[in-house]
N, C-alpha and C positions, 0 to 999 in steps of 0.2 A: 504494500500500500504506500502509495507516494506520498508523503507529508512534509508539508513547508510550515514556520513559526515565523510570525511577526510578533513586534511589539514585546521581545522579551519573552514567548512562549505563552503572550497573553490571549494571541490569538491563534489559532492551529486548523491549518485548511489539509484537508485528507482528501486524496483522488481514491475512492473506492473501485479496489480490483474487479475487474468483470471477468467473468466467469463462467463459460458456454455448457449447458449441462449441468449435469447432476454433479456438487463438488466433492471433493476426495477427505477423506478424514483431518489431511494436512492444511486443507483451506483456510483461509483468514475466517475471524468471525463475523467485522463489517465490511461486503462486498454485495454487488450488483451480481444476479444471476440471471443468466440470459437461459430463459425457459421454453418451450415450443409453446408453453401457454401464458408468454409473455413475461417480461421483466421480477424478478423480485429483489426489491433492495432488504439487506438487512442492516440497518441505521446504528440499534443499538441493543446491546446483548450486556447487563451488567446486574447487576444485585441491589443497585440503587433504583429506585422506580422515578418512571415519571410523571410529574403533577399537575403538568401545563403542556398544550399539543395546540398548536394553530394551522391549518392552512394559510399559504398568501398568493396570494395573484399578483405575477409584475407586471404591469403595462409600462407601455413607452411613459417619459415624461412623470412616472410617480412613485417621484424616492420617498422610502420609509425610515421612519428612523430619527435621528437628531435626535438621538437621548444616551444615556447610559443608565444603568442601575448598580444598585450599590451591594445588594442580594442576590439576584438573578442571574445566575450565570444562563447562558442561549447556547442551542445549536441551532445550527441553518440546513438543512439535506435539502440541496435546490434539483430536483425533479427534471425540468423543462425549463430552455433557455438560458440566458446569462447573466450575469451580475456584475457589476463592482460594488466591492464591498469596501467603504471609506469609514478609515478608523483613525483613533486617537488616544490616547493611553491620558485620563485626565491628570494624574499626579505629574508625570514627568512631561507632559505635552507630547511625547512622540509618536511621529503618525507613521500609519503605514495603509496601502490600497492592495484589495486582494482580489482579483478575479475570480469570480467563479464561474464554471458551467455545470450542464448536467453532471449529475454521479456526485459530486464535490459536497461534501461534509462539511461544516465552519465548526469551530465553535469559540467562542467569545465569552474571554473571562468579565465579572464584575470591574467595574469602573473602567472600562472602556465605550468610550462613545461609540457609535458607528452608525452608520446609513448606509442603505442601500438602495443601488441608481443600477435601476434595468436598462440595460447594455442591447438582448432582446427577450421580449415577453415570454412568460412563461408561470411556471406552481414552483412552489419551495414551501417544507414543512419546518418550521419551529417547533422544537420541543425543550423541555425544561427540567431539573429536579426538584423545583420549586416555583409555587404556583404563584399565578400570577398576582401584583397587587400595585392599582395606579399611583400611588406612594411611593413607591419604587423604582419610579420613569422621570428620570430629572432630562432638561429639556436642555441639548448643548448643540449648535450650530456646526454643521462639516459643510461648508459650501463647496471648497476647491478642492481638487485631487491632490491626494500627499505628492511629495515630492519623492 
């Protein structure tokens, strides 16, 4: 599984292995299987449950995002389409911009800003180990792309 760290390992983008067929005992655990009865991804295999699950729909023109939470760590499993993913680490200011496409995994620690700017349309799921709560969603401005 191919994985890059920005931001100090605050943010961690996973290209999940695809996988044609039935997989072999030595398979990874999070990986894309390509089925004759279409796709299965499996996102997240862990003993931690999760408490929080959204769908999102990206359209042209509608970033989401400009916040950070202080509790809430995210993941992103973007399905269809493309992303940049514009980030910010608020303590130390440092940014970083993370591509994604289909198959790509995000996940984003607490106090990191970020926004997300559909590159092209598409579904991405959010999920969480801690549920949601709008108290949680402090409102921080990423207009330009990191450098």
């Amino acid at each position: 599984m191919a994985e890059s760290e920005y931001l100090a390992g605050k943010v961690v983008k996973r290209s999940l292995p695809v996988i044609s067929g039935r997989p072999g005992p030595d398979a990874p655990t999070l990986k894309r299987l390509l089925l004759p009865q279409g796709e299965l991804a499996q996102v997240h295999d862990s003993d931690e449950g999760i408490r929080y699950m959204a769908v999102i729909e990206t359209l042209m023109g509608g970033d989401r995002g400009n916040h950070y939470h202080k509790i809430k760590q995210e993941w992103i499993y973007l399905l269809q389409g493309e992303l940049l993913m514009l980030t910010e680490d608020v303590q130390t200011k440092e940014r970083a911009s993370v591509r994604l496409q289909a198959g790509d995994l995000l996940l984003i620690e607490t106090g990191i800003a970020h926004l997300l700017r559909t590159v092209e349309p598409g579904q991405a799921i959010e999920f969480s180990n801690t549920r949601f709560d709008a108290a949680d969603t402090f409102p921080f401005r990423l207009e330009e792309a990191p450098a």
